[in-house]
C-alpha positions, 0 to 999 in steps of 0.5 A, spaced: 500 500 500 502 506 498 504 512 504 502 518 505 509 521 501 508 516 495 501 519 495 504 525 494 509 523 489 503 520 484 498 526 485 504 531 483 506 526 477 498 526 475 498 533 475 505 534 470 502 530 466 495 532 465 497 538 462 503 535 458 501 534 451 504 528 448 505 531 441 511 529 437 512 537 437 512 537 445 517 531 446 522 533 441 522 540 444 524 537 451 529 532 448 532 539 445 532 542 452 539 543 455 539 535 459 545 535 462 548 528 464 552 531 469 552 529 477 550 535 481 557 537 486 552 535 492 552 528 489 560 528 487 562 530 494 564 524 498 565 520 491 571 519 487 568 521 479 571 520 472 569 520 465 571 515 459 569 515 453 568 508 448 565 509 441 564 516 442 559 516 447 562 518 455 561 513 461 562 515 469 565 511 473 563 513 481 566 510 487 567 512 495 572 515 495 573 514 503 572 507 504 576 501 502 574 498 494 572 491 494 570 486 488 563 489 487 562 492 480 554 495 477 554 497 471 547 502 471 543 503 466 539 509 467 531 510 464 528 516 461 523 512 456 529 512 451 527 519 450 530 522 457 537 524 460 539 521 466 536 525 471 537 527 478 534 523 482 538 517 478 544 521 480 541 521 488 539 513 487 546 511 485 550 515 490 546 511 496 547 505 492 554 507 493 554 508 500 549 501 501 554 497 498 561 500 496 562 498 489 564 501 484 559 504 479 559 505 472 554 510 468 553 509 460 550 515 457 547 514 452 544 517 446 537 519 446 531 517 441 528 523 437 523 522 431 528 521 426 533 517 430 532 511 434 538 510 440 536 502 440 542 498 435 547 504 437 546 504 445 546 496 445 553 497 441 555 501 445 553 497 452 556 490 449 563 495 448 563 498 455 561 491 458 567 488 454 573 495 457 569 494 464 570 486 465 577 485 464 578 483 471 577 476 473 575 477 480 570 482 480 563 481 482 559 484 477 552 486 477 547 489 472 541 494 474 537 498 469 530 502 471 524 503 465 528 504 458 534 502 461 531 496 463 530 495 456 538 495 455 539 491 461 535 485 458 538 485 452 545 486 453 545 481 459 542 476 452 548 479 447 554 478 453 551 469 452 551 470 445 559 474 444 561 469 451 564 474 456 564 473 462 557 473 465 554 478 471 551 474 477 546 479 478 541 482 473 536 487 477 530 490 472 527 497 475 521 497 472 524 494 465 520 496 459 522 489 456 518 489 450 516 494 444 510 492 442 502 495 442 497 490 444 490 491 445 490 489 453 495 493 454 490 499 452 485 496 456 489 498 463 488 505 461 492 510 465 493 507 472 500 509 473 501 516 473 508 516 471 509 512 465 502 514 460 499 510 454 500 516 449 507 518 452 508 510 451 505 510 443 509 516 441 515 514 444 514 506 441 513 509 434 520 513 434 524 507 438 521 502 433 521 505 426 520 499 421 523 495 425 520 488 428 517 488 434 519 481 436 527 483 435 530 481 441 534 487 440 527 492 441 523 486 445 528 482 449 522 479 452 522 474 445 530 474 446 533 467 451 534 469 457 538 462 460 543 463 463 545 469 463 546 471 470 540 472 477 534 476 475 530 480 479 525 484 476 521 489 481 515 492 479 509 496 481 501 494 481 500 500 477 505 499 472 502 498 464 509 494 463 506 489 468 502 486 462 509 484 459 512 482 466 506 476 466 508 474 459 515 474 460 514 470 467 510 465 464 515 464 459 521 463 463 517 458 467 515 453 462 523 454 460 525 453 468 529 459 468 530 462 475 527 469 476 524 472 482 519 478 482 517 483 486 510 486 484 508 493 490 500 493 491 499 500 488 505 502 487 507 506 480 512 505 475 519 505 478 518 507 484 524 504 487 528 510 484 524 516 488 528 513 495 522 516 499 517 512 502 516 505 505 515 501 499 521 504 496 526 503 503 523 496 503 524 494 495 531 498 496 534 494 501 532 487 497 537 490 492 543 492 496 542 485 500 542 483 492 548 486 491 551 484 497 550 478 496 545 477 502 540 474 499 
């Protein structure tokens, strides 16, 4: 059930998005405004950051820079409906991954779908090149986490790192994780439940992503992709969620292959509510992931 501070957290998304028109015109002229990808001087201080580049296309790589390192890696991939920058509240929920669990972080930024460009094929070349650079070590313990679109890009790079044999993650964490680019009529029966992520936003957003693409390419829709043994998936999602249609699909799937999995579904939560580090739900869900990730479970 959702707490008072995640009540007013929908009711604020809910009012945004009412008087947000979901026009390509609107869209492209936010995906125009000034993004700026870099962490805040509140969100550096205490951390050590860096920058590399790979393909053309920066990375960061944040640790504590006043603890001890130990073997824990997370390559975070960060959502924003393909069409957003890595936000501030990303940066805030990455610095307490930090102080939870004490790995090194790496943070992809990747380019952004418009009208006439779709980010898929290059993000994944993109994420399949890093995971190469960022895997050298033999002895480091590395996890995956990605919410909303950068769920998306989690699931398919976890399948392409099995297709390329590279050493696999033990962890695959998916934060509300869009895993399938696909309009169906039942997912337009759920209406707009989730205040967060709409059905117009997700039409217009789908249209550009795909283009003339085949829906059921696993490099677009990693839900149709083979998901054994590609590492330890946790999905966390909430009741709300117009992804949840896809979830149930794909946890069907898996479980006619065997595959292990363990899913997370918060009663009247909405979508990526993990993220917003605020409210009971969210502390709850957080914990589960650091003890994942600290290898707790």
């Amino acid at each position: 059930m959702e707490t008072f501070i995640e009540k007013i957290i929908e009711q604020t998304f809910k009012s945004k998005m009412k008087s947000f028109s979901y026009s390509e015109k609107t869209l492209l002229k936010f995906i125009n405004s000034k993004q700026d990808p870099w962490p805040s001087k509140f969100i550096m201080s205490s951390l050590t950051v860096k920058t590399e580049t790979i393909d053309g296309y920066k990375y960061f790589v944040l640790h504590n820079s006043q603890s001890k390192l130990n073997k824990k890696r997370i390559l975070f991939i960060h959502g924003g409906a393909f069409v957003g920058e890595i936000s501030s509240i990303h940066w805030l929920y990455i610095k307490t991954l930090i102080k939870k669990t004490n790995a090194i972080i790496y943070v992809p930024i990747y380019p952004l779908t418009t009208d006439k460009y779709s980010n898929q094929i290059d993000t994944n070349r993109f994420l399949i090149n890093l995971w190469k650079e960022i895997t050298k070590a033999d002895d480091e313990i590395f996890s995956i986490i990605g919410d909303s679109a950068g769920g998306n890009f989690a699931l398919v790079l976890a399948q392409q790192i099995k297709l390329n044999h590279l050493k696999k993650p033990q962890n695959i964490i998916l934060i509300s994780p869009c895993i399938a680019l696909e309009k169906r009529p039942e997912v337009e029966k759920i209406g707009d439940s989730d205040p967060i992520l709409t059905r117009k936003l997700l039409e217009t957003v789908l249209n550009w992503q795909l283009k003339n693409e085949d829906s059921k390419n696993p490099l677009f829709s990693p839900i149709y992709g083979d998901c054994k043994d590609i590492g330890d998936i946790y999905i966390f999602m909430g009741s709300k969620e117009i992804f949840l249609y896809f979830i149930n699909i794909w946890i069907e799937k898996m479980k006619n292959q065997q595959i292990k999995y363990q899913l997370d579904v918060k009663k009247d939560m909405f979508h990526d509510y993990p993220i917003f580090l605020v409210g009971k739900n969210s502390k709850e869900t957080n914990e589960k992931i650091y003890k994942i990730i600290n290898n707790k479970k």
